[in-house]
C-alpha positions as a printed Julia matrix, in Angstrom:
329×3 Matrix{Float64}:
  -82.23  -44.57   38.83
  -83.67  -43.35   42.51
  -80.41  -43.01   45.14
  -80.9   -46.54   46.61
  -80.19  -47.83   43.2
  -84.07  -49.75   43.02
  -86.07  -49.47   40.02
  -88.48  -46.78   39.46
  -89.98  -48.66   37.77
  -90.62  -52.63   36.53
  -88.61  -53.25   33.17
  -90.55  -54.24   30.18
  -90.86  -57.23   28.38
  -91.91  -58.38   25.58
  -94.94  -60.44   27.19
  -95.88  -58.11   29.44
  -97.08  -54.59   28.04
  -99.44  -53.55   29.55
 -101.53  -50.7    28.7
 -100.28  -48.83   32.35
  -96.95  -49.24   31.46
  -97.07  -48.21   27.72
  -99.06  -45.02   28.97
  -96.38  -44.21   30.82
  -93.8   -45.3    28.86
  -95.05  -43.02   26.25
  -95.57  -39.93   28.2
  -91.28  -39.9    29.61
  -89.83  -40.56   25.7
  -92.38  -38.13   24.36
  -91.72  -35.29   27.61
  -88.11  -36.0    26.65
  -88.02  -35.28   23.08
  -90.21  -32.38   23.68
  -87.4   -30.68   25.79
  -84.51  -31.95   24.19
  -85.29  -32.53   20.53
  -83.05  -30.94   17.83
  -83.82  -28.02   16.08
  -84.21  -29.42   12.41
  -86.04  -27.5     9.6
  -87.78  -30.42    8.27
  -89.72  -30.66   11.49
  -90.93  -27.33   11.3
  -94.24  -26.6    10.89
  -93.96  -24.48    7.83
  -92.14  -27.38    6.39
  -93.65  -28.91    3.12
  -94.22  -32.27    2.45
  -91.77  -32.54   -0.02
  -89.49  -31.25    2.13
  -89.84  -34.15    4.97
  -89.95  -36.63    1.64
  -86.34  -34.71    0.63
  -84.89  -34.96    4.09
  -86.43  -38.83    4.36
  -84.15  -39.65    1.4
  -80.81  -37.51    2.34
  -81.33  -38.91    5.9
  -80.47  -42.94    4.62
  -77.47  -43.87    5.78
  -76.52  -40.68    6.56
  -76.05  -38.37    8.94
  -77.78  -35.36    9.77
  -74.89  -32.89   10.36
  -73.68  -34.06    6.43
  -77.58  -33.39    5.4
  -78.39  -30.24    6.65
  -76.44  -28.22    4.01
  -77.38  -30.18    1.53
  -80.94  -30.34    1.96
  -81.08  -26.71    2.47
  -79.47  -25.56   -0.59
  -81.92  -28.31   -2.29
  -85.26  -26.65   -1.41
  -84.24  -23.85   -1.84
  -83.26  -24.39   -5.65
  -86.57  -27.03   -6.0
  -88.9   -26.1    -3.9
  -91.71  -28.33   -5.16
  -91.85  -31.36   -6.77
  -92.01  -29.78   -9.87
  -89.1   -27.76  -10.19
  -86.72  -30.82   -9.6
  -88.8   -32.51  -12.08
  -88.26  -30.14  -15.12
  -84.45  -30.53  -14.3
  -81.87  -32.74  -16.04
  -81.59  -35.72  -13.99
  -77.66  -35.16  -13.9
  -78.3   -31.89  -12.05
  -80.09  -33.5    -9.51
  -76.77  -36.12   -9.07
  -74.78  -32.97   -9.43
  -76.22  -31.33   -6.49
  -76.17  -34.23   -4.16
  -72.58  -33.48   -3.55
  -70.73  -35.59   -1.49
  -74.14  -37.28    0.57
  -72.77  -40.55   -1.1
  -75.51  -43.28   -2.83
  -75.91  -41.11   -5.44
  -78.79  -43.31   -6.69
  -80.48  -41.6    -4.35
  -80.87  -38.2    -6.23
  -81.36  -40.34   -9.53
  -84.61  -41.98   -7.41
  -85.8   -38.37   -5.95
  -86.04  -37.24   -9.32
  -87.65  -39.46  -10.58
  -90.02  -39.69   -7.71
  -90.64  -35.81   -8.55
  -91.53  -36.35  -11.86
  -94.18  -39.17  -10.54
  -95.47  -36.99   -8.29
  -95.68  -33.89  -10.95
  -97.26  -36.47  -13.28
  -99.74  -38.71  -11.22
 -100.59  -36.56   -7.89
 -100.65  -33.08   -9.26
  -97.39  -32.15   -8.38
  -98.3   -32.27   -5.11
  -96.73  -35.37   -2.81
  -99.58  -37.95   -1.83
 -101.0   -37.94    1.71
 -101.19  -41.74    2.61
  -98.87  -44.69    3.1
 -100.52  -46.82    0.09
  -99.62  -43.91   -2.72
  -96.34  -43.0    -1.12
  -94.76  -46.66   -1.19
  -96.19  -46.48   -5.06
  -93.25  -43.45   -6.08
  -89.66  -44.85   -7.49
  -87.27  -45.35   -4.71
  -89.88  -45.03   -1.63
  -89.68  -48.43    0.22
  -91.59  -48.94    3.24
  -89.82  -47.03    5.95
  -90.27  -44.01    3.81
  -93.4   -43.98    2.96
  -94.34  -44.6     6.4
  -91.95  -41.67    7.91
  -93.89  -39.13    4.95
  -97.18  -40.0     5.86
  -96.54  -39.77   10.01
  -94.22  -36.4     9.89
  -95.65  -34.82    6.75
  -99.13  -35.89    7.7
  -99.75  -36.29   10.78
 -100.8   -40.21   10.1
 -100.36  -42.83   12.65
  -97.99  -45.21   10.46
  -95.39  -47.75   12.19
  -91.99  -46.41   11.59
  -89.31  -48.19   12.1
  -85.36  -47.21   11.46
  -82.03  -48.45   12.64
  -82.65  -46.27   15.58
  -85.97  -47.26   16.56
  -85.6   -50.9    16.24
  -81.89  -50.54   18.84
  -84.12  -48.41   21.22
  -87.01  -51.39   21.11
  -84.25  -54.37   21.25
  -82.8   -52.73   24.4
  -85.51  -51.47   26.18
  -88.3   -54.27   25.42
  -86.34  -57.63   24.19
  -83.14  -56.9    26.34
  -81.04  -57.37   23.8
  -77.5   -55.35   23.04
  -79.05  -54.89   19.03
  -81.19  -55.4    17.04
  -81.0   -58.44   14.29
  -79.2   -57.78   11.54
  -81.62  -57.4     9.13
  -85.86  -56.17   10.2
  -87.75  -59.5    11.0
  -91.41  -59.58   11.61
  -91.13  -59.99   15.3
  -89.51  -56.61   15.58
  -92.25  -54.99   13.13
  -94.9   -56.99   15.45
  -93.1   -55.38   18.51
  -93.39  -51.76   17.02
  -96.94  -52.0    16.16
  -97.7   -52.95   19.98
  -95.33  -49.74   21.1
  -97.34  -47.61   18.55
  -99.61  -45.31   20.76
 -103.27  -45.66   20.33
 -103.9   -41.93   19.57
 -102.37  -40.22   16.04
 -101.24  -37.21   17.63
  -99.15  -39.39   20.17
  -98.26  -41.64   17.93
  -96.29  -39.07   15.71
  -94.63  -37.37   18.11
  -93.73  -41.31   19.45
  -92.29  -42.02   16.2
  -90.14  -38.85   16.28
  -89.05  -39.55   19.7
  -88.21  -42.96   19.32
  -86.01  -42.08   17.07
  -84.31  -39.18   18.42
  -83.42  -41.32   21.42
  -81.88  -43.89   19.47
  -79.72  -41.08   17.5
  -78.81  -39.3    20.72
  -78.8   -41.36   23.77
  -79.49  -45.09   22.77
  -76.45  -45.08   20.56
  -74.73  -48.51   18.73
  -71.3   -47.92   20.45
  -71.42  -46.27   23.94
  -74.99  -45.83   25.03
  -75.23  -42.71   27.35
  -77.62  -44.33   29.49
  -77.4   -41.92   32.41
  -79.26  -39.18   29.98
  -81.63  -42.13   28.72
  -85.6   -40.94   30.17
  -86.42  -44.47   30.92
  -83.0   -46.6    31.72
  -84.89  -47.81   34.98
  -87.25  -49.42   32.7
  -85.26  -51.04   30.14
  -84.78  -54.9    30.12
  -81.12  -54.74   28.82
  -79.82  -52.58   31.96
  -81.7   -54.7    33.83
  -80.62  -58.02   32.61
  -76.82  -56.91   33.22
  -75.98  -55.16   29.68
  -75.55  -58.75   27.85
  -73.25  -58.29   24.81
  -74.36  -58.49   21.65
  -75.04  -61.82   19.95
  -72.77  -60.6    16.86
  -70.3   -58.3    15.55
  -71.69  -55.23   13.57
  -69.73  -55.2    10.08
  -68.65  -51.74    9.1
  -68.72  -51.0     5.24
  -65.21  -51.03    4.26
  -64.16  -47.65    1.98
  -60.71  -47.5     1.13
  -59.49  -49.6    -2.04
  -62.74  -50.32   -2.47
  -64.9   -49.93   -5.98
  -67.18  -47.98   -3.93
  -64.01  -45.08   -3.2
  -63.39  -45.1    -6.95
  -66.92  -44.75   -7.8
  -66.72  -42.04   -5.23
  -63.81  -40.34   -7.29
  -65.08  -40.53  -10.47
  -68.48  -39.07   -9.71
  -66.56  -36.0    -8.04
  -65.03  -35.44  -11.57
  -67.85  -35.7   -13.26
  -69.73  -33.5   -10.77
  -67.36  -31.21  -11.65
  -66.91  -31.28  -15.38
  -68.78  -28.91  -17.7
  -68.19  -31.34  -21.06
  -67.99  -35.14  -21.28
  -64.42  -36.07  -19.82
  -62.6   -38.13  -22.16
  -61.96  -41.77  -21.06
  -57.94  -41.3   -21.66
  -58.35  -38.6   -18.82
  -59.19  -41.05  -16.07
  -56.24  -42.88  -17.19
  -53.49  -40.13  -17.18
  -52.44  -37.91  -14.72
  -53.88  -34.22  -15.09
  -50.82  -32.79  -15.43
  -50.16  -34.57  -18.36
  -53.2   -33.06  -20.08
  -52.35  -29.58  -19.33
  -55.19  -28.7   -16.93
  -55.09  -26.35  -14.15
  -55.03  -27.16  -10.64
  -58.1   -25.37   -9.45
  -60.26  -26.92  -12.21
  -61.26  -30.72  -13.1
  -57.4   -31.51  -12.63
  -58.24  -31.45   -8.59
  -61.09  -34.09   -8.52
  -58.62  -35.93  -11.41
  -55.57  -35.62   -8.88
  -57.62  -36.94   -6.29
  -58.94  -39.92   -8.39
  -54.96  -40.97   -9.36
  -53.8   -40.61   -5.82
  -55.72  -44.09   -5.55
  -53.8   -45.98   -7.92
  -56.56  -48.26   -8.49
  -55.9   -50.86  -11.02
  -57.1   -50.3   -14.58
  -59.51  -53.1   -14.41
  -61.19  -51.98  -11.09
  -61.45  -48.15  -12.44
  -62.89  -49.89  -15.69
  -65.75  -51.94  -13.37
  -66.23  -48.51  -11.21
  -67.16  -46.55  -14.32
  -69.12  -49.76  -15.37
  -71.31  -49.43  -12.87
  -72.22  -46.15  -12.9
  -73.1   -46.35  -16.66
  -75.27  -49.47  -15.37
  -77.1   -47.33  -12.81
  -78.02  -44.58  -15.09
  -75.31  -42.05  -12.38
  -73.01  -41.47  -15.77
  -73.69  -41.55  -19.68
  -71.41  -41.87  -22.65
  -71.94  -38.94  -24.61
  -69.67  -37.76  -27.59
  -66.89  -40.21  -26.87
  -66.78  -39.25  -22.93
  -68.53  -39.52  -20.13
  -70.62  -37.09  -18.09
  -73.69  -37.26  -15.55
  -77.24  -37.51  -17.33
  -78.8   -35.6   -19.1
């Protein structure tokens, strides 16, 4: 804001974008991220397109400081497409550690061998072919083609759409779930010229991570706060209460715990095992008896651990193999 406290400039809304103000508008969020962007290997320029597809996957839900190891040790054990594809899809659940949504690594691999098998092991270049691989929806295949292809594709994430409900609507958030208003809304914000447009999408984005947070917005470090229609309508509360994913005594903690076992476990773990403690089955502390230890610290009733397990066999994450269970083969 100038000293006096007036607007630099009018704030936007959603009737009145005019090409002026978008020209601008895009110039301060793009001069922003381009001096304050975070250094991320998956927006280098040596980075492959199966890397930015990798990082596009980890990235759901999840943040980047828990990615960034992850991802790393992943390219640099599959490379290409075709080296995760050759592998048992267990190893590829194995690997994904602690990310959490393990489906995730189930629908990478799978997406590898898709790629291997229909785009010659080399990840397709448009929107249209992208959206067609297992477990790419639409914001995917959209963030591939703009950041591993310099495409001018409409992305929209959890950040983008906050930064557009503040800053064009005037709104605290965004709805909970992506309506087509808000996709209408992005494709008007979308600059004109593919270069722009990319480096748009990326700094959209950033802001929303960085500055235009859920929970305490820093807008004093926010490029264009003297533009944006929720400052300037008073900082109206939001029309509802964000529900946080609940974790503890939850099937989704056992789930949790038995995958760490079974990440763990050279040989199918016998179903008694989940049942007893590890001590009582003579295993050492530094081995599967820690992930075990873990798992009984829960006390989780038999029929919940029973449903947990259920559902991983049901999602193709574990596999009953010679009378115990393990990840995939």
């Amino acid at each position: 804001m100038p000293a006096d406290g007036a607007p630099a400039t009018a704030p936007f809304g959603t009737d009145d974008l005019r090409p002026g103000q978008l020209a601008a508008l895009h110039g301060r969020i793009t001069g922003w991220f381009a001096e304050t962007a975070r250094d991320l290997p998956w927006r280098e320029r040596h980075c492959s397109p199966w890397g930015v597809l990798v990082s596009e996957i980890m990235l759901q839900q999840t943040p980047v400081v828990r990615v960034l190891p992850v991802w790393r040790e992943w390219l640099k054990r599959w490379p290409t497409p075709a080296a995760l594809a050759g592998e048992p899809a267990g190893e590829a659940v194995r690997s994904w550690g602690r990310l959490g949504y393990p489906r995730r690594a189930l629908r990478l691999q799978a997406a590898a061998a898709a790629i291997v098998r229909d785009h010659g092991g080399k990840v397709p270049g448009n929107y249209t072919e992208l959206l067609a691989l297992p477990g790419v929806g639409s914001y995917t295949a959209a963030a591939v083609a703009a950041f591993a292809f310099g495409l001018r594709e409409t992305v929209v994430d959890t950040n983008i759409r906050r930064v557009h409900a503040r800053l064009v609507s005037g709104v605290a958030l965004p709805s909970p779930s992506l309506n087509a208003a808000e996709m209408r809304l992005a494709a008007e914000l979308l600059p004109d010229d593919v270069g722009t447009s990319v480096h748009w999408n990326a700094a959209v984005m950033e802001l929303g991570a960085l500055v235009c947070t859920a929970r305490a917005p820093k807008c004093a470090d926010c490029p264009v706060r003297d533009s944006c229609a929720w400052l300037a309508a008073g900082e109206p509360p939001p029309s509802y209460v964000p529900k946080g994913q609940a974790w503890h005594g939850t099937d989704r903690q056992v789930r949790g715990a038995v995958m760490a076992v079974l990440r763990r476990a050279d040989a199918p773990v016998p179903a008694e095992m989940f049942q007893r403690e590890p001590a009582d089955l003579g295993f050492a502390a530094d081995g599967i008896g820690v992930p075990l230890s873990a798992l009984h610290r829960l006390n989780s009733a038999p029929e919940q651990l029973e449903r947990a397990i259920a559902g991983l066999l049901g999602d193709g994450l574990a596999e009953l193999h010679q009378g115990g269970y393990r990840l995939p083969a």
